[in-house]
C-alpha positions as protocol buffer text, in pm:
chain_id: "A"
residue {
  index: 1
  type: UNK
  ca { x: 11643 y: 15591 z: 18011 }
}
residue {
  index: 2
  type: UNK
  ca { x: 11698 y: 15212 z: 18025 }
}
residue {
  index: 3
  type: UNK
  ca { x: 11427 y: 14996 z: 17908 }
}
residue {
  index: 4
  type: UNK
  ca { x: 11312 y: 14623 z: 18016 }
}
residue {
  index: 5
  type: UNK
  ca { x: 11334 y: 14328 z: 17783 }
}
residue {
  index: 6
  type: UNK
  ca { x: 11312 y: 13972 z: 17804 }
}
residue {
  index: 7
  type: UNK
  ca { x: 11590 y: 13810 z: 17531 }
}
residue {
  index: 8
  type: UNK
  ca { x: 11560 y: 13450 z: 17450 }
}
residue {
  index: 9
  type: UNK
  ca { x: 11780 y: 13241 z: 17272 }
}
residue {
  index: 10
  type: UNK
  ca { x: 11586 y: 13011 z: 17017 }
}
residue {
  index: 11
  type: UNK
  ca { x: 11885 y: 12837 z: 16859 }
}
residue {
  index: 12
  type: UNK
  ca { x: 12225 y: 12833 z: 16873 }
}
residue {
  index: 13
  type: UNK
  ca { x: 12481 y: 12684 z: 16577 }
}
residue {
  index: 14
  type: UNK
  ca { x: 12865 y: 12682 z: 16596 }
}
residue {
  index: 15
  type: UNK
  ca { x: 13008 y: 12753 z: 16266 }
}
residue {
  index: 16
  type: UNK
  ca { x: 13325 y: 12752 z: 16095 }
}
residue {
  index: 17
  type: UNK
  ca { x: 13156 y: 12871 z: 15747 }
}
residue {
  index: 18
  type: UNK
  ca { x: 12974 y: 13206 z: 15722 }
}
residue {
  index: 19
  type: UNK
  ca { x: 12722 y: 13104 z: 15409 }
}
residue {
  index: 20
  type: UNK
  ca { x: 12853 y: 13329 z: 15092 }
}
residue {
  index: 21
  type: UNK
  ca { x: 13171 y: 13495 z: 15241 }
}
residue {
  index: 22
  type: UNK
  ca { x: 13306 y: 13378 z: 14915 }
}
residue {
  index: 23
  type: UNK
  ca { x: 13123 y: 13355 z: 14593 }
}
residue {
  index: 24
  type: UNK
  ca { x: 13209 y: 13352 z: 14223 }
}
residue {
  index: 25
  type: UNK
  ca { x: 13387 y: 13686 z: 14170 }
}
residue {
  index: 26
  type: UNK
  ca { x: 13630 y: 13632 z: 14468 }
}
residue {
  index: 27
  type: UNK
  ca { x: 13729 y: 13323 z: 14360 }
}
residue {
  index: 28
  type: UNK
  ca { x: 13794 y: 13443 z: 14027 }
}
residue {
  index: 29
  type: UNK
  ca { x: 13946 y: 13766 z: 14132 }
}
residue {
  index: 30
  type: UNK
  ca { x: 14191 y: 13529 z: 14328 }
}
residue {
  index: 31
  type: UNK
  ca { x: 14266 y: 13341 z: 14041 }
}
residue {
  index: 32
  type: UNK
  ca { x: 14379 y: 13659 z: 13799 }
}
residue {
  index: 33
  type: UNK
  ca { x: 14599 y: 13731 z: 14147 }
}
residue {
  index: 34
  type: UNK
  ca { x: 14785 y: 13403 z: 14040 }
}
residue {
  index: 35
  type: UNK
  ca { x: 14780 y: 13447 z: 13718 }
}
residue {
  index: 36
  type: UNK
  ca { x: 14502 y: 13212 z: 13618 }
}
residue {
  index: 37
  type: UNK
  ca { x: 14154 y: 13274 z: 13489 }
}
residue {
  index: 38
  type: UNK
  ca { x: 14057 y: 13424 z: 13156 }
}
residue {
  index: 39
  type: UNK
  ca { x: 13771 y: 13267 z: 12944 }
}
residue {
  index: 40
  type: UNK
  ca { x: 13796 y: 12930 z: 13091 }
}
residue {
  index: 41
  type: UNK
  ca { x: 13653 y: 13049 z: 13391 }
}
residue {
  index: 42
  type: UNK
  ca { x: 13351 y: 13177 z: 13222 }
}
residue {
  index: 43
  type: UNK
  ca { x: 13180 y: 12841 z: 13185 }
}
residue {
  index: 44
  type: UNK
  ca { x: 13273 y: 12742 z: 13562 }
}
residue {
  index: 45
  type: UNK
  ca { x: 12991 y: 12737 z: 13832 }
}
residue {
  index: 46
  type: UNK
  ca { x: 13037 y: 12827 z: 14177 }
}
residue {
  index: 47
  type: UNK
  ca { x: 13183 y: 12486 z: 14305 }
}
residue {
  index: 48
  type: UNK
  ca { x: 13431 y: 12444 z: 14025 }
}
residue {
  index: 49
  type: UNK
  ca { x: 13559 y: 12761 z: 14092 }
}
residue {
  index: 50
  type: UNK
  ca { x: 13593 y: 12698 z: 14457 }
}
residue {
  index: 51
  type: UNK
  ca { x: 13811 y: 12385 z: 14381 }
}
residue {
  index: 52
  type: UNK
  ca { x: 14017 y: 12534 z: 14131 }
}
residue {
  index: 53
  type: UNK
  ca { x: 14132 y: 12802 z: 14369 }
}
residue {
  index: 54
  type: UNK
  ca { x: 14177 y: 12576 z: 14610 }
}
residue {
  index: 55
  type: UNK
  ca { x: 14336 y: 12348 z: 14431 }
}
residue {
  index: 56
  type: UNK
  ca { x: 14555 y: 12685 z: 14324 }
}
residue {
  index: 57
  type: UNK
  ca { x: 14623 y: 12790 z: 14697 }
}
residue {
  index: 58
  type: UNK
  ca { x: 14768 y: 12478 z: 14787 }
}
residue {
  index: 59
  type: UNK
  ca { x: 15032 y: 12498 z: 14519 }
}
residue {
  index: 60
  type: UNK
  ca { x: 15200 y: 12804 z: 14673 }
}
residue {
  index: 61
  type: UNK
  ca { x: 15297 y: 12826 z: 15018 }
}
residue {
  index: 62
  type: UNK
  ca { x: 15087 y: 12872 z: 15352 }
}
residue {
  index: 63
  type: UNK
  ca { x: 15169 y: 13262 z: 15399 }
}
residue {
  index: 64
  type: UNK
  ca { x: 15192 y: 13337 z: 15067 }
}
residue {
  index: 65
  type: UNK
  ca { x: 14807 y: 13240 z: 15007 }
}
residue {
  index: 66
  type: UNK
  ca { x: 14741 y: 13365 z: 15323 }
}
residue {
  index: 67
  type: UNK
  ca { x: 14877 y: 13707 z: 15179 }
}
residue {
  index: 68
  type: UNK
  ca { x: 14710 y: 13684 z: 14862 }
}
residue {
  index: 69
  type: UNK
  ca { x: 14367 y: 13631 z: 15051 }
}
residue {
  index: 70
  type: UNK
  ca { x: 14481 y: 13905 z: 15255 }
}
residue {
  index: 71
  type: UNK
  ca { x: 14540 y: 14116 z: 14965 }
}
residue {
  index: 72
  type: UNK
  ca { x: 14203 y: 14025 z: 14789 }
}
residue {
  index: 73
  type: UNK
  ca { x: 13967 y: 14142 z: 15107 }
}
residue {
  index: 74
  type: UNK
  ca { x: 14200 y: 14446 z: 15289 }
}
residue {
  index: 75
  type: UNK
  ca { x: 14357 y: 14601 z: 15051 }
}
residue {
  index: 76
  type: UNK
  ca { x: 14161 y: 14895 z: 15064 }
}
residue {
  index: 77
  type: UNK
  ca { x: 14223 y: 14902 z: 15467 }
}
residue {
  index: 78
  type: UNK
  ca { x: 14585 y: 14866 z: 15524 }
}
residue {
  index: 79
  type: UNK
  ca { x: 14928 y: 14849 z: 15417 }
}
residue {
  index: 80
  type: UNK
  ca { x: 15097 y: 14597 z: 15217 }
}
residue {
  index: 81
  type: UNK
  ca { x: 15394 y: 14585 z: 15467 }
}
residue {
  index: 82
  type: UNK
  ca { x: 15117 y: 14521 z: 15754 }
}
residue {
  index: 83
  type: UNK
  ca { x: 14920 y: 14242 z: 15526 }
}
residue {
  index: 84
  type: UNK
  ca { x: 15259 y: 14052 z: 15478 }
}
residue {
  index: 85
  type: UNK
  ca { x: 15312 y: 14063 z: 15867 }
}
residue {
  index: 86
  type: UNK
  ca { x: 14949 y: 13957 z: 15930 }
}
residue {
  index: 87
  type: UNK
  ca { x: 14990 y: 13603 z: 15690 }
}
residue {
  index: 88
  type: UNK
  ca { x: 15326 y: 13508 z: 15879 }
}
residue {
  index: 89
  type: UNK
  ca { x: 15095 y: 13519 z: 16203 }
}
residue {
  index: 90
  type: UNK
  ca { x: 14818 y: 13338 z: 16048 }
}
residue {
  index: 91
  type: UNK
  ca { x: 15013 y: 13041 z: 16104 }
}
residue {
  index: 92
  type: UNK
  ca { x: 15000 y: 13080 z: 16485 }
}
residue {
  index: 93
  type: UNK
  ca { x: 14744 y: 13283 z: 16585 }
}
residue {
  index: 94
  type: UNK
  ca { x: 14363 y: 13285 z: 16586 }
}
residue {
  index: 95
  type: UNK
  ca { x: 14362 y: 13646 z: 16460 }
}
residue {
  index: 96
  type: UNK
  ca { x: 13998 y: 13612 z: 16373 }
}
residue {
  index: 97
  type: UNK
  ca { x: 13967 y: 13647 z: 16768 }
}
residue {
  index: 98
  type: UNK
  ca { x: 14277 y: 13839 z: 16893 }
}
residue {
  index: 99
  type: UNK
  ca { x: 14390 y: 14110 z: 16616 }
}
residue {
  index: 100
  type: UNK
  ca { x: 14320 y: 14440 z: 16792 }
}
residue {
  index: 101
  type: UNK
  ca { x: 14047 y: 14571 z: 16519 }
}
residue {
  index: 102
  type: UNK
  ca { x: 13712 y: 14446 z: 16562 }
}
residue {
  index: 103
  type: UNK
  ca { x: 13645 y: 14567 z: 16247 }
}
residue {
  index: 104
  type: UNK
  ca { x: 13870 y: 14332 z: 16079 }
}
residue {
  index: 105
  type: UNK
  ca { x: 13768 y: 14006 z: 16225 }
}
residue {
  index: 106
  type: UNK
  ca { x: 13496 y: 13879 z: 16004 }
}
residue {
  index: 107
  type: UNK
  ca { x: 13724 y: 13912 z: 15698 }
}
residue {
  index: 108
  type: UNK
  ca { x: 14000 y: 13712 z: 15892 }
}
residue {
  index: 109
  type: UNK
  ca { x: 13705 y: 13436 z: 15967 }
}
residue {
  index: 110
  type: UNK
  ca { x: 13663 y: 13422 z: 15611 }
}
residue {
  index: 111
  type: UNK
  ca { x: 14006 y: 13393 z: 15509 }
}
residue {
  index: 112
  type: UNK
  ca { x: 14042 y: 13119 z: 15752 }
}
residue {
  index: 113
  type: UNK
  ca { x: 13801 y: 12904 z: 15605 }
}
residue {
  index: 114
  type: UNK
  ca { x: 13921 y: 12911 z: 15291 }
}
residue {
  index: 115
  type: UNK
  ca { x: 14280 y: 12854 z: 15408 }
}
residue {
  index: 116
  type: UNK
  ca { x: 14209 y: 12593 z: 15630 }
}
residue {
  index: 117
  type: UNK
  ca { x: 14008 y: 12390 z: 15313 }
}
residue {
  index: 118
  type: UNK
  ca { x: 14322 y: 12467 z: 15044 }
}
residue {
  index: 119
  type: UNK
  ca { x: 14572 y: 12311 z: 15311 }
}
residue {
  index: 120
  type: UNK
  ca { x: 14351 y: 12004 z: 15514 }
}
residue {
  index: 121
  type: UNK
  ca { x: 14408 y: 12147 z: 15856 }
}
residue {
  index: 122
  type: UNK
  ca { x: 14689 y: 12344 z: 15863 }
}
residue {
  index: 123
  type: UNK
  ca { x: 14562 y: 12634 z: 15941 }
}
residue {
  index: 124
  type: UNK
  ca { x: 14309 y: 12666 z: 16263 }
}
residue {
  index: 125
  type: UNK
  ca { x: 14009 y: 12629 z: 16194 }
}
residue {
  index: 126
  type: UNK
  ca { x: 13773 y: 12948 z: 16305 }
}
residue {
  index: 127
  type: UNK
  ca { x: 13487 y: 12890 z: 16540 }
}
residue {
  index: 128
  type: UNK
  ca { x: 13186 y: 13152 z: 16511 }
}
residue {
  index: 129
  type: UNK
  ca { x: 12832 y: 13184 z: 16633 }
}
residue {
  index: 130
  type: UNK
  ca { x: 12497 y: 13185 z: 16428 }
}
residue {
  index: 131
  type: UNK
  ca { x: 12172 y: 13242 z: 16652 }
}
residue {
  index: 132
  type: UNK
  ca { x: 11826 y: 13323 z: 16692 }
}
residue {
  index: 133
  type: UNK
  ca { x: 11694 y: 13539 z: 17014 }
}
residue {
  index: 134
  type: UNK
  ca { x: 11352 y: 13657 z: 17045 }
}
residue {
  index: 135
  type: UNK
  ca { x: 11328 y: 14021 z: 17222 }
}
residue {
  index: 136
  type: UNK
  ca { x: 11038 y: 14066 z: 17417 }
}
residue {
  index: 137
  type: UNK
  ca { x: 10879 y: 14403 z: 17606 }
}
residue {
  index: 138
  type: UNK
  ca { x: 10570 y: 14472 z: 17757 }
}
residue {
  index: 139
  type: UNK
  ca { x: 10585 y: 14847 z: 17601 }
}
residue {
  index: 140
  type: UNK
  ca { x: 10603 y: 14899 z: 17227 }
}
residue {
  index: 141
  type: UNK
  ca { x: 10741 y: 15245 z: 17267 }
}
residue {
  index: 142
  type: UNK
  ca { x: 11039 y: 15043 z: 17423 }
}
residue {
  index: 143
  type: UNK
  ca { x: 11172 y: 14942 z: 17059 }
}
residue {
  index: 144
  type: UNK
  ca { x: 11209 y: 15344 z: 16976 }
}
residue {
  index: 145
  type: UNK
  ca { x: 11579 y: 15295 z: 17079 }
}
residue {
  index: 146
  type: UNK
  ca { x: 11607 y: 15005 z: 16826 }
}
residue {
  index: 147
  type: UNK
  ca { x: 11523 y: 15253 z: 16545 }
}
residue {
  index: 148
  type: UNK
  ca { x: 11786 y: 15457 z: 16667 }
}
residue {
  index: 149
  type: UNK
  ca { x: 12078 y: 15244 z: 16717 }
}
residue {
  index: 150
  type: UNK
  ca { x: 11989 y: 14891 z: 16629 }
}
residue {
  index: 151
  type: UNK
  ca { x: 12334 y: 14735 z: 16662 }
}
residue {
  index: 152
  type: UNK
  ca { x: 12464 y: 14881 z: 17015 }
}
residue {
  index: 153
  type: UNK
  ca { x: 12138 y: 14793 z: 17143 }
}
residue {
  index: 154
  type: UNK
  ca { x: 12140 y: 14466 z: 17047 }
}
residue {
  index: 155
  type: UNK
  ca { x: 12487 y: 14434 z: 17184 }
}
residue {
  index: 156
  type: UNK
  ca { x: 12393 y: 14598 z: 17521 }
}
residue {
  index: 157
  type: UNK
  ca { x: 12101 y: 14380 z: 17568 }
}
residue {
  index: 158
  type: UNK
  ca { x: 12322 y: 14023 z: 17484 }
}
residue {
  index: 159
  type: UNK
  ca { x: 12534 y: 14153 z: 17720 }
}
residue {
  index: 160
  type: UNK
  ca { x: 12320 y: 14140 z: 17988 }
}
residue {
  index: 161
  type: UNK
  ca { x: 12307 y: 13743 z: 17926 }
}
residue {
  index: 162
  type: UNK
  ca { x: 12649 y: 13664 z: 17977 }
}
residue {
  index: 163
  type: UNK
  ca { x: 12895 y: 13685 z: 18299 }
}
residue {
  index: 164
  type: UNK
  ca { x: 13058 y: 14025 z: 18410 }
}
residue {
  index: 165
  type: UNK
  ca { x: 13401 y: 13811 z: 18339 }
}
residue {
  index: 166
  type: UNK
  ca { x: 13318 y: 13771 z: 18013 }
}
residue {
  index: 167
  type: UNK
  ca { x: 13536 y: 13917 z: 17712 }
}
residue {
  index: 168
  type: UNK
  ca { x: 13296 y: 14106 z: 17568 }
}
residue {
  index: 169
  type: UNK
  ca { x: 13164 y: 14304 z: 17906 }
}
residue {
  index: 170
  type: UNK
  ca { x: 13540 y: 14337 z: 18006 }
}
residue {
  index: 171
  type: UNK
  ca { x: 13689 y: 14476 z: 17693 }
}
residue {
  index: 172
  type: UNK
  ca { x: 13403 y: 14719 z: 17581 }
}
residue {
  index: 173
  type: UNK
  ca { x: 13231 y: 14748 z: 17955 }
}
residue {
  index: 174
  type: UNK
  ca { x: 13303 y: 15155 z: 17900 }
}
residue {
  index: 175
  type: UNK
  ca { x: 13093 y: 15153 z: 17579 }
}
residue {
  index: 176
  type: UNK
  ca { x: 12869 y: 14892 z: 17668 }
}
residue {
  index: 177
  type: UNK
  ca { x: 12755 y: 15164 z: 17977 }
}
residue {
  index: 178
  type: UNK
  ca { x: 12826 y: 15503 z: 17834 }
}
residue {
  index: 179
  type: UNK
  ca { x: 12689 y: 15693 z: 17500 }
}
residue {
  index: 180
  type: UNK
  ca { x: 12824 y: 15531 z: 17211 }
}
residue {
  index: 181
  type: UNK
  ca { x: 12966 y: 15224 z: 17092 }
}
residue {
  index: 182
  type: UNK
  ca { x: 13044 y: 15206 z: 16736 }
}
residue {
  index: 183
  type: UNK
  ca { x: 13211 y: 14878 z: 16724 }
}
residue {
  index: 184
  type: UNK
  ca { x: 12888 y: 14726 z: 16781 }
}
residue {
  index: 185
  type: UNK
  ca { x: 12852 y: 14718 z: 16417 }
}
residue {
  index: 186
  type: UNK
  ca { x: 13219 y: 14475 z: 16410 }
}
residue {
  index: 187
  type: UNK
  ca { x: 13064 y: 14231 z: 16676 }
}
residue {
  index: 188
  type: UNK
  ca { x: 12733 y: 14117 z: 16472 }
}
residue {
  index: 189
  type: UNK
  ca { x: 12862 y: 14083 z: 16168 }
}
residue {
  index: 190
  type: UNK
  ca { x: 12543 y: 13968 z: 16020 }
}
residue {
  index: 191
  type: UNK
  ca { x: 12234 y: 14077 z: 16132 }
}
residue {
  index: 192
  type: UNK
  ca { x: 11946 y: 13996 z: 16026 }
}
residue {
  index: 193
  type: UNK
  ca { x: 11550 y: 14087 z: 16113 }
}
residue {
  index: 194
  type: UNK
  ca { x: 11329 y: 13805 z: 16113 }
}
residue {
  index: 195
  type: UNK
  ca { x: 11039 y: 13940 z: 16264 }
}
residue {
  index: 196
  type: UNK
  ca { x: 10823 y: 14232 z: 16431 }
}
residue {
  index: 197
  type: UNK
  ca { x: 10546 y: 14269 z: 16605 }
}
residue {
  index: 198
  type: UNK
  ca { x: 10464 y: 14555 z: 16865 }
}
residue {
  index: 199
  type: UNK
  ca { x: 10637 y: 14417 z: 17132 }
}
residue {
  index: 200
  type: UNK
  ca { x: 10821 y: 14150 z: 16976 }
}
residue {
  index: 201
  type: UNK
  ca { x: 11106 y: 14122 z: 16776 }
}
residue {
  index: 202
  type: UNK
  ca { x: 11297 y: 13814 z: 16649 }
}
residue {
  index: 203
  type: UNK
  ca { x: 11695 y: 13811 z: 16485 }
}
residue {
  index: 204
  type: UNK
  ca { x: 11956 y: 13649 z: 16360 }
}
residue {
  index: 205
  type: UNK
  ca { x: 12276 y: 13679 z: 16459 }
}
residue {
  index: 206
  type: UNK
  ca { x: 12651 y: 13593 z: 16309 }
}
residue {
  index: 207
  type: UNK
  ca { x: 12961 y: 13661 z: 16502 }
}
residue {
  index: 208
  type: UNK
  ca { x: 13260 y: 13517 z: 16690 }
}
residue {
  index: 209
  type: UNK
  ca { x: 13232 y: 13271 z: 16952 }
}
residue {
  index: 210
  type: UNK
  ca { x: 13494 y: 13459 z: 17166 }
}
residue {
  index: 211
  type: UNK
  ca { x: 13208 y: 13717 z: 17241 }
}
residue {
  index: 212
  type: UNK
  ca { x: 12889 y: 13509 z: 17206 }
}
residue {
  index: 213
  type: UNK
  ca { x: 12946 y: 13162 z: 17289 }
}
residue {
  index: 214
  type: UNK
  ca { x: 12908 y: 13167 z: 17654 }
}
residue {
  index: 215
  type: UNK
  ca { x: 12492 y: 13254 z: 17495 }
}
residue {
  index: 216
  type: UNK
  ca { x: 12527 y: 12841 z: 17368 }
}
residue {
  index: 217
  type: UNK
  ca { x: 12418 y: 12694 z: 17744 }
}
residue {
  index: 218
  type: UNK
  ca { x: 12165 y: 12983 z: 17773 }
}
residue {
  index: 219
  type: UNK
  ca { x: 11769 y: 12980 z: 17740 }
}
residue {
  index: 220
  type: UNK
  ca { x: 11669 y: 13358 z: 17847 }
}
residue {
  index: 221
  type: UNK
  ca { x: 11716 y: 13648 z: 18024 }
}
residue {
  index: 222
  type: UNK
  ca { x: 11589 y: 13957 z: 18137 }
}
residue {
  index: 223
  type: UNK
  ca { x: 11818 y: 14241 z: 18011 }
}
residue {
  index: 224
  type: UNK
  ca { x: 11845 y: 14644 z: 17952 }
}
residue {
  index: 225
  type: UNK
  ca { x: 11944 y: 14880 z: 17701 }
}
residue {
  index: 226
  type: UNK
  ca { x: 11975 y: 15224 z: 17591 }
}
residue {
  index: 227
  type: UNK
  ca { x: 12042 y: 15418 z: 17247 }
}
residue {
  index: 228
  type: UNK
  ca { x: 12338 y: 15561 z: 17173 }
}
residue {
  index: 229
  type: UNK
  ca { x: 12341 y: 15956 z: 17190 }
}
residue {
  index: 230
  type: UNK
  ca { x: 12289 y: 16142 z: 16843 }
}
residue {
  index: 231
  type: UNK
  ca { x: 12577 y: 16370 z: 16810 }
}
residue {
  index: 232
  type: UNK
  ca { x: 12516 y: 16736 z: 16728 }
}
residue {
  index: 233
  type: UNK
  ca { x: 12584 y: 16867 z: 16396 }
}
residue {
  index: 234
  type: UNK
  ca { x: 12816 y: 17134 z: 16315 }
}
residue {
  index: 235
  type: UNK
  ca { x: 12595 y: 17396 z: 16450 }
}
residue {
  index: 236
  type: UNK
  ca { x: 12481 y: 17252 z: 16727 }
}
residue {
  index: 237
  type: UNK
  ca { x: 12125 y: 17206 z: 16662 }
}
């Protein structure tokens, strides 16, 4: 059963920085990737690091540090043959946005902004979202489905703010509706509980402007939402 919320947006911030997407040990793991590092790293704070490997990616070409990024934050997800393809396209594309795996798009954000620092512009630089919205209901039993599901519903109810034409409602309309929608969990990448109350509950939200930025221009909205279905174990209890 659907439930009735008011959502307001308290602020909105365009980003191209998500705040710690890198820290220390990535930009020292990146470093041993080129053959640098060692015990001259040890004494090196966060910043110094940061410039070294910049400094470090600029000396190689574009794709190449593209791949090595590449290499550094998927390499546990796909194939070497598919990372090399995906830093030739880097170059052209804003595959933060458009590569076909959700799941994949906050890394790509990440290597973007690192890219885009080591070589002054030449790579795009990636546009993202960070927001506040304050989720009202008259009803505390209405939050139940938020203990169940938090990230779909959240989804659902956002996209209740923003036009039927818009990406979001057009690609994932089918799971926005029906029972599940596990890529929910790929569209706020960081999400964060401010505050709770009975019938309040305040968040913060990181995640691409292609889905959310339409949200920039908007003050509130009444919305609805539902829980996605709990599947049935193995023996169907």
């Amino acid at each position: 059963m659907n439930k009735e919320f008011n959502v307001e947006i308290l602020s909105f911030l365009k980003i191209s920085e998500i705040e710690n997407g890198w820290v220390a040990d990535d930009y020292k793991a990146l470093l041993a990737m080129i053959d640098l590092g060692g015990d001259e790293l040890d004494g090196m704070d966060d910043s110094e690091l940061k410039e070294m490997c910049l400094m470090s990616l600029n000396d190689l070409e574009p794709h190449e540090s593209a791949k090595l990024l590449l290499t550094h934050i998927l390499k546990d997800e796909i194939t070497e043959g598919k990372i090399d393809q995906i830093s030739h396209q880097m170059l052209e594309k804003n595959l933060w946005e458009v590569h076909a795996d959700p799941a994949f798009h906050m890394s790509l954000f990440n290597a973007y902004e690192l890219l885009r620092k080591a070589y002054n512009g030449t790579f795009t630089e990636p546009t993202g979202v960070k927001f506040t919205i304050k989720i009202s209901a008259n009803n505390k039993d209405s939050f139940e489905i938020f203990d169940r599901s938090l990230h779909a519903v959240i989804v659902r109810l956002l996209a209740n703010g923003l036009q039927e034409s818009a990406i979001l409602n057009r690609l994932f309309e089918e799971k926005i509706s029906g029972e599940n929608f596990p890529d929910a969990k790929n569209i706020l990448w960081i999400l964060k509980e401010l505050s709770t109350t009975d019938t309040e509950r305040q968040y913060e939200i990181t995640s691409s402007y292609l889905w959310f930025g339409e949200l920039e221009n908007i003050m509130s909205f009444e919305a609805d939402a539902h829980a996605d279905v709990e599947e049935e174990d193995e023996e169907g209890k």
